[in-house]
C-alpha positions in Angstrom: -20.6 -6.3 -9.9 -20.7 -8.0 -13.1 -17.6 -11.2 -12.0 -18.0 -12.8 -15.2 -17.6 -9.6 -17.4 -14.7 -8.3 -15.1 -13.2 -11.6 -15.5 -13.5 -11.7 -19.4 -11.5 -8.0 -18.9 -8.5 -9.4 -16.8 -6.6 -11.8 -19.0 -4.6 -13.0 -16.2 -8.1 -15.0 -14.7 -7.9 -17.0 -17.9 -5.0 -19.2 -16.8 -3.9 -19.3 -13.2 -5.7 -18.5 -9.7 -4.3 -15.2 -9.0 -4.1 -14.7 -4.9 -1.5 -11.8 -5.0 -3.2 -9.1 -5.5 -0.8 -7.5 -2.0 2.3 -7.9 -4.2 0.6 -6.9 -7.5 -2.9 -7.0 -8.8 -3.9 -8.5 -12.1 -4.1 -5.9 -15.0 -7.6 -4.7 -16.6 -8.1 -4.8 -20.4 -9.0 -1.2 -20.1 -5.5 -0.2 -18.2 -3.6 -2.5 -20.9 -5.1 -0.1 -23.9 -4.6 3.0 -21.8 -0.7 2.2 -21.8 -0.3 0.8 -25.2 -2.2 3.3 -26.7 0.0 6.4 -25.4 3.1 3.8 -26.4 1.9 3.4 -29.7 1.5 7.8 -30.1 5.0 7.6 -28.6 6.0 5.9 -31.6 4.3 7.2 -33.9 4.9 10.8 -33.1 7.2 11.6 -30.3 7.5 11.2 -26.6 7.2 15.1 -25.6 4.7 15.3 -28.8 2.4 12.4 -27.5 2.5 14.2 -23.9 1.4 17.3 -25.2 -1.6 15.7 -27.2 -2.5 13.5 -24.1 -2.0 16.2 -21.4 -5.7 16.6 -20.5 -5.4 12.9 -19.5 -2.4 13.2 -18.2 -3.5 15.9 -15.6 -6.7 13.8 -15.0 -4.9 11.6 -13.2 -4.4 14.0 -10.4 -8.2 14.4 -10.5 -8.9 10.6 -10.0 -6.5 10.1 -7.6 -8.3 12.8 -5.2 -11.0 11.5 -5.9 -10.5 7.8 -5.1 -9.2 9.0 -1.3 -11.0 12.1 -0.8 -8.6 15.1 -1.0 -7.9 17.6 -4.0 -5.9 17.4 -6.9 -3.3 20.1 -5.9 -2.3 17.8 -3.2 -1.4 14.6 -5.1 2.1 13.8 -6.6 3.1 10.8 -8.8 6.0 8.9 -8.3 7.7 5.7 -9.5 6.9 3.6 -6.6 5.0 4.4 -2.6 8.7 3.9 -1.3 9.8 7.0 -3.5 6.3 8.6 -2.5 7.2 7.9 1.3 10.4 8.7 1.0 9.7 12.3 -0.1 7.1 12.7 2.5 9.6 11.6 5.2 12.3 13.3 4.4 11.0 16.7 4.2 10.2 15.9 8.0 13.9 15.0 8.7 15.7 18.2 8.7 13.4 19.2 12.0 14.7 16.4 14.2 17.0 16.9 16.5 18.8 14.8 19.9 16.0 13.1 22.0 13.4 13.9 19.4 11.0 11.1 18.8 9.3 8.8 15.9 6.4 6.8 17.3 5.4 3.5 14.9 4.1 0.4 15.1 4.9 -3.1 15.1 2.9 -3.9 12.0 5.3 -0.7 9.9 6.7 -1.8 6.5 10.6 -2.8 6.1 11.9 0.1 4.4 10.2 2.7 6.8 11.5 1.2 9.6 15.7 1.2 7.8 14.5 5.2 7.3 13.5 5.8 10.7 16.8 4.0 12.0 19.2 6.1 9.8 17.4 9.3 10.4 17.7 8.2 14.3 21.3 7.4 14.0 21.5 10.9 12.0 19.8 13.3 14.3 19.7 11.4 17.9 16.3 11.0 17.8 14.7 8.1 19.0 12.2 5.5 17.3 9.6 4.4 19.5 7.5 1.4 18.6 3.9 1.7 20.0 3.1 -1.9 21.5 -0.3 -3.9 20.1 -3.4 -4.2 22.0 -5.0 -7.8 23.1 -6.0 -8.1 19.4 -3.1 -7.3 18.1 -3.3 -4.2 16.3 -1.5 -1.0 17.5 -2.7 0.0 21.0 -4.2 3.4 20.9 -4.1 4.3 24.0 -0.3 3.4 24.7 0.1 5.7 21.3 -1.9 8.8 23.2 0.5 8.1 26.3 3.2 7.7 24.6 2.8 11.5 22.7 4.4 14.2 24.3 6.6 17.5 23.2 9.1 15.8 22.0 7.1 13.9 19.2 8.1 15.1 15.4 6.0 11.9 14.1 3.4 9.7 14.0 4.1 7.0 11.1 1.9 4.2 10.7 1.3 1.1 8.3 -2.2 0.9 7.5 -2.1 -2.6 6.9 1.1 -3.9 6.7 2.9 -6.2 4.3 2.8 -9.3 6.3 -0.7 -9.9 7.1 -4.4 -8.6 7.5 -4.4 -6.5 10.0 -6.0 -3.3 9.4 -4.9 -0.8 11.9 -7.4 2.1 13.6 -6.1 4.7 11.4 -9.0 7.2 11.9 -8.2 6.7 16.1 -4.4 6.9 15.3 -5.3 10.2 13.1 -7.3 11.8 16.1 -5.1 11.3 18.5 -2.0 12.5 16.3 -4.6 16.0 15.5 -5.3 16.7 19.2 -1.4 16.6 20.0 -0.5 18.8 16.7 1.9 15.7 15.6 1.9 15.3 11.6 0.7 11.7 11.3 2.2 9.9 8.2 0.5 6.9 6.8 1.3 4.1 4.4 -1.8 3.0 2.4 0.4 0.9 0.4 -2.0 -2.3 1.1 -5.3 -0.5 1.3 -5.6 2.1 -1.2 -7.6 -0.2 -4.3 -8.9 -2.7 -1.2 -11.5 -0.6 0.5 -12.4 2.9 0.9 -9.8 4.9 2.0 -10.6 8.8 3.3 -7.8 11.4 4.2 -10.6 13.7 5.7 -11.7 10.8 7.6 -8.9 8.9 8.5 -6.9 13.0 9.5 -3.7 12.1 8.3 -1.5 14.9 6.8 0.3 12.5 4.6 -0.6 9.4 3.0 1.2 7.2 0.5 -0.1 4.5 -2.0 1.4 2.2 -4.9 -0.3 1.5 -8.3 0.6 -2.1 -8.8 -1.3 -3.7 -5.9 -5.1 -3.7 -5.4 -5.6 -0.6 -7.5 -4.6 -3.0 -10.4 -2.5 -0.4 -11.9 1.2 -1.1 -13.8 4.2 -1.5 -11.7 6.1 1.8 -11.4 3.0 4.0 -10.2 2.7 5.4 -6.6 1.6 8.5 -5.2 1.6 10.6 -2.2 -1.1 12.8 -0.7 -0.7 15.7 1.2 -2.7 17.7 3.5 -2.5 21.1 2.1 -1.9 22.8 5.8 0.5 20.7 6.2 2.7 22.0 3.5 4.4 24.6 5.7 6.2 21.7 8.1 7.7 20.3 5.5 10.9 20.6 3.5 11.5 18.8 0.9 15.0 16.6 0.2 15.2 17.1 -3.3 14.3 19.7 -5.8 14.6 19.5 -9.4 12.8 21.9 -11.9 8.7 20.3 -11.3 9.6 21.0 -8.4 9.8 24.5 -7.9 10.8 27.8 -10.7 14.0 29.6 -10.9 12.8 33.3 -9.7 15.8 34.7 -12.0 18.5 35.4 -9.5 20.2 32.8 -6.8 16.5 31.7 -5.7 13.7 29.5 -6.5 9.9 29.5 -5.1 8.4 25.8 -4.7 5.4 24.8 -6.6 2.1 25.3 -4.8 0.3 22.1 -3.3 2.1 18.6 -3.2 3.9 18.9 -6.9 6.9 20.6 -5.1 7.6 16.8 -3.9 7.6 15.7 -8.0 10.1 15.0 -10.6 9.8 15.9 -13.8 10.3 13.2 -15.9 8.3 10.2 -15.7 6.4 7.5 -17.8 3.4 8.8 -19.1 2.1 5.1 -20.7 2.3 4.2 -16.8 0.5 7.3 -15.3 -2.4 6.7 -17.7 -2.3 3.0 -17.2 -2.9 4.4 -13.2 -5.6 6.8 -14.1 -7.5 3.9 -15.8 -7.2 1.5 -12.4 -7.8 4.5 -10.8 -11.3 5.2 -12.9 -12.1 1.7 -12.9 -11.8 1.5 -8.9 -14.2 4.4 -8.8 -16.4 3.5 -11.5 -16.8 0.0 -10.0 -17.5 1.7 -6.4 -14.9 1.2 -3.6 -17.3 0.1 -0.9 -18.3 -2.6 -3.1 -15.2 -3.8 -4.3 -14.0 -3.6 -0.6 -17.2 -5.4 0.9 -16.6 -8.3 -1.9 -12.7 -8.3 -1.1 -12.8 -8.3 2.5 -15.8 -11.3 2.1 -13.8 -13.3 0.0 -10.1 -13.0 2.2 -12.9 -14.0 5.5 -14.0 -17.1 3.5 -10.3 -18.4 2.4 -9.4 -17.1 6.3 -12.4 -19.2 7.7 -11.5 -22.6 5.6 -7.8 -22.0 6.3 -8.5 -22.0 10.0 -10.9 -25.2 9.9 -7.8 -27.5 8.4 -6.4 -29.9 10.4 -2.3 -28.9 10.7 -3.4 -25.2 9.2 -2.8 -22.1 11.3 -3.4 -18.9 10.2 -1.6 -15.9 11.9 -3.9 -12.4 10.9 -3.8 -9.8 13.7 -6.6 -6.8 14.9 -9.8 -6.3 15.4 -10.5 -5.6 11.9 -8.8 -7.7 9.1 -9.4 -7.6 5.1 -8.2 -9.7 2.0 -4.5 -10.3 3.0 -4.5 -14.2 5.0 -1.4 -15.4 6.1 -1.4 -18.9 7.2 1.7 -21.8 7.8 1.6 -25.9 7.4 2.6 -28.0 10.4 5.8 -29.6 9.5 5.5 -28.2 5.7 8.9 -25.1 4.7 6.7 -21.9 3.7 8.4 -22.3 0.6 7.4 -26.0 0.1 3.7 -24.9 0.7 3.8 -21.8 -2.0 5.8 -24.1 -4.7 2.7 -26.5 -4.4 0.0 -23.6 -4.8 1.6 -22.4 -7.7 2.2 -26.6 -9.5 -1.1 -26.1 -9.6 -1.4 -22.3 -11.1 -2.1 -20.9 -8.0 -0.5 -17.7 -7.7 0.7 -16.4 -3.4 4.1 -15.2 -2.0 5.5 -15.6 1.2 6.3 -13.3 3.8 10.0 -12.0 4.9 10.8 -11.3 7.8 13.5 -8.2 7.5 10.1 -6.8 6.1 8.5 -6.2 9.2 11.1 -6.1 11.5 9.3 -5.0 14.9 7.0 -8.0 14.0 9.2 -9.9 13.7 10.9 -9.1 17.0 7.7 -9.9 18.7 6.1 -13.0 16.6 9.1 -14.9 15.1 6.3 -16.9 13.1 7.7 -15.5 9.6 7.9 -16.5 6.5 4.2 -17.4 6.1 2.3 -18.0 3.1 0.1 -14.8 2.1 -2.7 -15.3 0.1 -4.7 -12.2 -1.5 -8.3 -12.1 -3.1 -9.1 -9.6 -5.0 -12.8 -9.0 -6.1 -12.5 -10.6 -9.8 -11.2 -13.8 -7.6 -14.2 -16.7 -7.0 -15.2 -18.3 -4.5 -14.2 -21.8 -6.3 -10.6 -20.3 -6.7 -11.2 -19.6 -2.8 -12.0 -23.6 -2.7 -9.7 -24.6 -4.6 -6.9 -23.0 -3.1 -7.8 -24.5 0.4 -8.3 -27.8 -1.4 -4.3 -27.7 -2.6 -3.4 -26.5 1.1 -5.6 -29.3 3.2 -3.6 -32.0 0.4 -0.5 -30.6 1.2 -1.6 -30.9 5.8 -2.9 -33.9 5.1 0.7 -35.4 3.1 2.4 -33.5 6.2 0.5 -35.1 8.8 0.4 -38.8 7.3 4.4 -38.3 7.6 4.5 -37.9 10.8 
């Protein structure tokens, strides 16, 4: 990779150290003229007019999108967010459960899957069952294959969750769910953009991913895959007229492939800006924007950890850009306030985010911290620089 010229093409590199690239990554020149452009044909000639003109583009998308995690296009939808996305894929499920049915998930599962499971439990009768972690922390695979029997309608996992960087044995999690003929459901939300990501590989039969975040697409993009075999388990909890075709009487037949999960309205000036990140990502090559991401989160991790009054708190085996460290005696929000006096953008964690995490760690909120491949290694430095000034105030206090 070119750094420099990818840098000259990101305008947000010019002024600030951007380390958020797990709440939202910094746009590309190239997605910026993809959205404005359709914007500006809006304007000049219509919104259904300018989708019309553009809607060999438009249905690229699709294309890329299969493409960047190795499934078809007839089995990608767009939505407005990977909450909507998971949502959708969720809910079809729901109608199915029934008293003493069971969810398995794991500690590591994002916020707003875990509320869904709990009202669809409260619902139906069935039962959420958190899978416990292994020695290293990520989701114990065998407890998950022990834990599988007839009565499991679900096997939802967070691929790397919100609040650290954990990467979770999805392709082990996917076996396992294949063998016991459980539809495995997983939220890519943190890794789709960061490193290759496989469906075919990995055997889920859903997966779900946001735009904004390591993709570097605009806010208000997400998508969910799904496993075309898959289709026939699944109802869907809304309809509206994407979604299926009026067959002229009091009945409807759905779309084919995942579109039957997809509304019909949507902004096209942010589904092109996403097919651009989505092109860029695979022009760029995923294994070498993961390999320099994942290099660059170890180095910050790896200075982090050497600072006096610095702890950092990533689980698993495996872990990639996301580091999530605290400051002896320092508020979380002390520590990001400093970082970003000195342009240094990084968020904290919350800890009704990852509630079963929460249950088991109590060490949230924690600063997060997320490289991206455009980041440096001097904005790496300079980053633990701020942090080991802000220990080393800490510790002279005490």
């Amino acid at each position: 990779m070119d750094i420099d010229a990818l840098r000259r093409d990101t305008p947000g590199c010019a002024n600030r150290v951007h380390l958020n690239s797990a709440g939202a990554g910094l746009l590309s020149r190239r997605t910026l003229r993809a959205m404005t452009s359709h914007l500006e044909l809006e304007a000049a000639i219509g919104g259904y007019e300018a989708a019309d003109q553009e809607r060999e583009r438009i249905d690229a998308t699709y294309t890329h999108i299969a493409q960047l995690v190795g499934g078809r296009a007839d089995e990608v939808a767009l939505f407005g967010n990977s909450t909507h996305a998971w949502n959708a894929a969720f809910y079809s499920l729901a109608p199915a459960f029934r008293p003493g049915d069971r969810i398995l998930t794991g500690r590591a599962e994002y916020g707003s899957n875990v509320l869904a499971y709990l009202q669809i439990a409260e619902r139906t009768g069935a039962e959420v069952v958190v899978v416990p972690n292994d020695a290293s922390g990520q989701l114990d695979t065998t407890a998950l294959a022990a834990l599988i029997d007839e009565r499991t309608r679900l096997v939802g996992v967070s691929h790397i969750p919100t609040s650290g960087g954990l990467v979770n044995p999805a392709a082990e999690i996917g076996r396992i769910a294949r063998a016991a003929g459980v539809p495995f459901l997983l939220d890519a939300t943190q890794s789709v953009g960061q490193f290759p990501v496989d469906v075919r590989e990995i055997g889920c039969d859903m997966l779900t991913a946001t735009g904004r975040k390591f993709l570097r697409g605009p806010r208000g993009t997400g998508f969910l895959w799904v496993r075309g075999e898959a289709l026939e388990h699944l109802d869907p909890h809304v309809i509206d007229i994407e979604a299926a075709t009026w067959d002229g009487g009091r009945g409807f037949t759905w779309q084919p492939g995942a579109r039957r999960f997809a509304t019909w309205e949507m902004s096209y000036s942010n589904v092109l800006g996403l097919s651009a990140a989505v092109r860029q990502a695979l022009d760029l090559g995923m294994e070498e924007i993961g390999k320099r991401a994942v290099t660059l989160g170890g180095r910050l991790r790896d200075r982090l950890e050497a600072l006096p009054g610095v702890t950092t708190y990533d689980l698993g085996r495996e872990k990639c850009a996301i580091v999530t460290a605290k400051v002896d005696g320092v508020a979380t929000e002390d520590v990001a306030d400093t970082l970003a006096l000195h342009h240094i953008n990084v968020t904290t964690t919350t800890p009704e985010h990852t509630q079963f995490d929460t249950e088991e760690r109590g060490v949230h909120p924690l600063v997060r911290l997320s490289p991206h491949y455009y980041n440096t290694e001097a904005e790496i430095d300079r980053a633990v620089e701020v942090i080991a000034d802000v220990a080393r105030g800490a510790g002279e206090r005490r």
